[in-house]
C-alpha positions in Angstrom: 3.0 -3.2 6.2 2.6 -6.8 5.4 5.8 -8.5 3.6 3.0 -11.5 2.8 0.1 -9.0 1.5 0.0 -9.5 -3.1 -1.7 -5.6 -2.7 -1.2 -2.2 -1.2 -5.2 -1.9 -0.1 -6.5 1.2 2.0 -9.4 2.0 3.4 -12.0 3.9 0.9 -12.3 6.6 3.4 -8.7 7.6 2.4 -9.4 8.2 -1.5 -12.2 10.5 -0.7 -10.5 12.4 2.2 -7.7 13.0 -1.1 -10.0 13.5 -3.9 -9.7 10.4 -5.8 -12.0 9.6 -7.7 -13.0 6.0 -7.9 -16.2 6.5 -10.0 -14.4 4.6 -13.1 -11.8 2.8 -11.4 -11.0 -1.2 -12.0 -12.6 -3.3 -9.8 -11.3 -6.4 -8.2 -10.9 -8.7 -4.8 -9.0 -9.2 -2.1 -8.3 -11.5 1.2 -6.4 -12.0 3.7 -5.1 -15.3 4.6 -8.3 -17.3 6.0 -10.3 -14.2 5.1 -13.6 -13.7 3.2 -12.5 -12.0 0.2 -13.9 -8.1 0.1 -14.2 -5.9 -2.8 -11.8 -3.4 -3.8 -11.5 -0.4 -6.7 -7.7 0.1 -7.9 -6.6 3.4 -8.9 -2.9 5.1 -9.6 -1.5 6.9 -6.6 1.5 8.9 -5.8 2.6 7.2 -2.5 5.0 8.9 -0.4 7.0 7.3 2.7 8.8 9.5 5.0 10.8 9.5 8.5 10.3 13.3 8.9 14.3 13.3 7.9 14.2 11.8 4.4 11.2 10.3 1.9 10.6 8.1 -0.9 7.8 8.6 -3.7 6.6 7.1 -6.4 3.1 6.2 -8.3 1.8 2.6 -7.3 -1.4 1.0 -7.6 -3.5 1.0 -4.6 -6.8 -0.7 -3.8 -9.3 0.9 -2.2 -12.0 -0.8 -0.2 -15.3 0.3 1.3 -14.9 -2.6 4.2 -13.7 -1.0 7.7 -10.5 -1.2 8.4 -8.1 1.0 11.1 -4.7 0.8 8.5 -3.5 1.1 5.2 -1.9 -2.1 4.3 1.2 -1.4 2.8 1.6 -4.7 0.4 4.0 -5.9 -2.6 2.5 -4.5 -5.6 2.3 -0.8 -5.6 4.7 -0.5 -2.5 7.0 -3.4 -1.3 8.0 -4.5 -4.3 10.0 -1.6 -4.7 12.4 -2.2 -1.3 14.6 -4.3 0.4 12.9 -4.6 3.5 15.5 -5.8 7.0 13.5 -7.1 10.1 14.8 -6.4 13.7 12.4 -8.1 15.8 14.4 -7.4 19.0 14.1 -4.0 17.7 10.3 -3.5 16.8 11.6 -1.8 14.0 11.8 -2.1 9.9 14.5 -0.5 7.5 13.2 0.0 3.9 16.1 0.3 1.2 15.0 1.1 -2.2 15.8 -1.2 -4.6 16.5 -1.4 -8.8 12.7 -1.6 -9.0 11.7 1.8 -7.3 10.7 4.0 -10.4 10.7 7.9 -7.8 12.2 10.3 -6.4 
C-alpha cells in the first residue's frame, strides 16, 4: 500500500497467472517519486481485500506492468480511494474503513 501512489499497479505476471487479458487494454505510464516512468496496460479488476475473518470487494482499475517488481502496489485510484485508512506506526499495522466511495460488497 502506498497512501502517496495516484495508481493501484501490479506486476504483469499477476494478470496472466488470473487470465486477464491485456491484449486490448489502455495503455499508459507510471513513476514513482524520483523514478523513471515505466509502462503500464490498465484493465477492470474485481479486487478483493481480506483478514481471513472479514473481506471487502469491489471492481477498480489496475495497472499492470511488465517491469519487475516483488508487490502489488495498492494506490488511490482503483483501491484507496475507497477507505479511510488509520496509521499506527508504534503498531506496524494499518486499519482500512470503507468509506461513502466503496461501490462492493
Amino acid at each position: 500500500m502506498d497512501s502517496h501512489a495516484d495508481d493501484t499497479v501490479f506486476p504483469e505476471r499477476y494478470a496472466v497467472l488470473t487470465g486477464i487479458d491485456l491484449s486490448n487494454a489502455p495503455p499508459g505510464t507510471a513513476a514513482g517519486v524520483g523514478q523513471i516512468p515505466v509502462p503500464v496496460k490498465y484493465a477492470q479488476v474485481t479486487l478483493r481485500l481480506t483478514d481471513s475473518v472479514e473481506f471487502r470487494e469491489w471492481i477498480g482499475w489496475v495497472g499492470f506492468t511488465p517491469v519487475l517488481s516483488t508487490y502489488a502496489l495498492l494506490g488511490f485510484a482503483g483501491c484507496l480511494q475507497f477507505f479511510t485508512a488509520t496509521f499506527y506506526g508504534d503498531l506496524e499495522e494499518v486499519d482500512l474503513t470503507v468509506n461513502r466511495l466503496y461501490p462492493g460488497t
